[in-house]
C-alpha positions, -999 to +999 in steps of 0.1 A: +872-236+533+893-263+554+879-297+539+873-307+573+845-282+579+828-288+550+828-323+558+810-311+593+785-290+581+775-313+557+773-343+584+756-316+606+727-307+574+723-342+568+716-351+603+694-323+610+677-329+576+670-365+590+653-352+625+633-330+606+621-353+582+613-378+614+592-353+629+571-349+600+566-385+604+553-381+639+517-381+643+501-352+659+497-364+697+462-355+696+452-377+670+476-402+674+454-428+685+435-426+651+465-424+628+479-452+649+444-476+642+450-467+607+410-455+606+385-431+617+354-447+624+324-418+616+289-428+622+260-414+603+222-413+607+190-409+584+184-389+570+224-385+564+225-418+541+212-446+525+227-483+519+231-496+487+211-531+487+242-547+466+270-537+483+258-527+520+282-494+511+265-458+531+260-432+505+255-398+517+219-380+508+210-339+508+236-332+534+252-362+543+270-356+507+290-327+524+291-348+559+306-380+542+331-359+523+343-341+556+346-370+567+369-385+545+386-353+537+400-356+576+409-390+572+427-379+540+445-353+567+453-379+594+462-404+562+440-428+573+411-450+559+376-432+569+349-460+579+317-446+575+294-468+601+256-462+597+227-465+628+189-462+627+192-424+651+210-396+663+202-417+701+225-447+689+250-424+674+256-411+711+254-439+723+284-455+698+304-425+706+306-429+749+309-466+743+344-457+721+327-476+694+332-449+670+351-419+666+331-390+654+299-383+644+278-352+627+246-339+642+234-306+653+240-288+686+214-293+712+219-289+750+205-323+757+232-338+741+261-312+749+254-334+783+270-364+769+290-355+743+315-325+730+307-305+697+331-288+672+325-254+656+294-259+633+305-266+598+271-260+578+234-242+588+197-247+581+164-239+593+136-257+607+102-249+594+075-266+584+057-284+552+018-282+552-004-300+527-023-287+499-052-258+510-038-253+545-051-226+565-019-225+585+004-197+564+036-188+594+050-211+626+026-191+647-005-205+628+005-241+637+007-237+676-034-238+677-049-269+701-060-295+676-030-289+653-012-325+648+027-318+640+050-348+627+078-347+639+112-377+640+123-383+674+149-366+692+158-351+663+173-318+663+142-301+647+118-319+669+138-310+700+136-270+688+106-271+684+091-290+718+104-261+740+085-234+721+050-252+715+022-244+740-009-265+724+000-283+694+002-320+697+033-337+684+028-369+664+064-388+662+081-412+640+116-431+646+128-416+608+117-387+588+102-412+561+075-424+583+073-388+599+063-376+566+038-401+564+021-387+587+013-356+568+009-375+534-017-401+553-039-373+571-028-383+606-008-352+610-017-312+596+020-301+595+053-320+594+084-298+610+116-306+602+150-290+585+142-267+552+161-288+528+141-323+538+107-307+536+119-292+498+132-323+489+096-338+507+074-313+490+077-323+454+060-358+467+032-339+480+012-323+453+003-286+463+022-286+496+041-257+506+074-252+530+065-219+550+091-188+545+094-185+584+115-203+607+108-217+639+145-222+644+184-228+630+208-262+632+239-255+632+255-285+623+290-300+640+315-326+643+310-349+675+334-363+694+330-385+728+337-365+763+374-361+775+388-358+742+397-324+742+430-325+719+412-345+690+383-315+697+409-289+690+423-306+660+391-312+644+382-277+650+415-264+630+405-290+605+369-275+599+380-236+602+403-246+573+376-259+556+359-228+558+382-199+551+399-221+520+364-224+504+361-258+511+331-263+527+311-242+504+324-259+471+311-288+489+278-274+492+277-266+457+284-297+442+259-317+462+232-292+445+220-284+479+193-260+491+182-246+521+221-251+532+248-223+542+282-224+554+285-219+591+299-185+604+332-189+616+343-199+652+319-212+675+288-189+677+274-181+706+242-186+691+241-225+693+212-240+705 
């Protein structure tokens, strides 16, 4: 081969070995604004953590295991440093994400708040039942909807909002957290305290002879949250979490937290959400 050809074609592999190994450099333009911050700030809510009184650092509790490692697992994607950023309810959580002063966020779908912000596909399911105290007449959901019936519920949480549009005479008796919900029930000013299936396990072993009833009022599903208008970081995070699923991921996930009551979202975006 004429030496001056090789000399070509290697100039010619070199320099399209060099655009090709800028381009890989390039951020995705969807999520370029979070690679180019250098973070991804995800906000959290109880029950999704708890602060360590040392350190101030958010550890993640029954689900929020699974949410904080999603969370970090994208930023590990983006290569980025996740900053996990905890408020009091999933209200301020909105609220952070249209005021741009967080990124993402992880709470189930409801159509009150598909108003204000845009969800993902879910990434995990549950139910919402109910836990009764010991010697409870009330056996099934339909038991509990009697007049007289006190139900504890948290506020605007996903559970409580389920449940208020199928109630015809029970009374609801709310709380800001599921803590003081639950104290409700434990103190005798509530007969039932309806929530998601894992909490009211996890609730039930603090309450001698209680019991978490087999039926279901509803299902959370469970997604990433993103402010309006961001339709490309949407799509991204929705490749991000279907990946999670199909490679086993998510479910691994599950496993190591030790969690019950929990199941890996079907894939795609049901039509099914709430």
């Amino acid at each position: 081969m004429n030496k001056l050809l090789q000399v070509s074609m290697i100039m010619v592999a070199l320099l399209v070995g060099t655009t090709i190994g800028e381009a890989q450099q390039v951020p995705d333009p969807r999520v370029a604004d979070l690679v180019q911050a250098g973070k991804i700030r995800a906000a959290l809510f109880p029950p999704q953590y708890t602060k360590e009184p040392a350190t101030g650092e958010l550890r993640g509790v029954a689900h929020g295991i699974v949410i904080i490692d999603l969370a970090r697992a994208l930023a590990a994607r983006l290569r980025v440093e996740a900053q996990l950023v905890g408020y009091s309810s999933p209200t301020e959580v909105v609220e952070c994400l249209k005021a741009g002063a967080c990124d993402v966020a992880f709470t189930g779908i409801t159509p009150s708040r598909a108003a204000e912000v845009d969800f993902s596909s879910p990434f995990i399911e549950f139910d919402f039942t109910y836990l009764v105290p010991a010697g409870s007449s009330i056996r099934s959901v339909a038991d509990a909807d009697r007049p007289g019936v006190r139900i504890a519920v948290v506020r605007n949480h996903a559970s409580t909002l389920a449940l208020s549009r199928l109630l015809k005479h029970a009374e609801l008796v709310d709380a800001e957290t599921p803590e003081p919900a639950f104290n409700l029930l434990r103190t005798g000013r509530a007969d039932v305290y309806a929530s998601a299936r894992p909490a009211l396990l996890d609730y039930s072993s603090q309450l001698p002879g209680s019991r978490v009833l087999e039926d279901r009022y509803g299902k959370n599903l469970v997604a990433m949250v993103v402010s309006k208008g961001q339709a490309g970081r949407l799509a991204y995070i929705n490749e991000f979490i279907e990946e999670a699923k199909t490679s086993g991921w998510l479910q691994r996930a599950i496993e190591r937290a030790g969690l019950r009551g929990f199941e890996v979202a079907p894939m795609g975006n049901p039509s099914a959400q709430k």
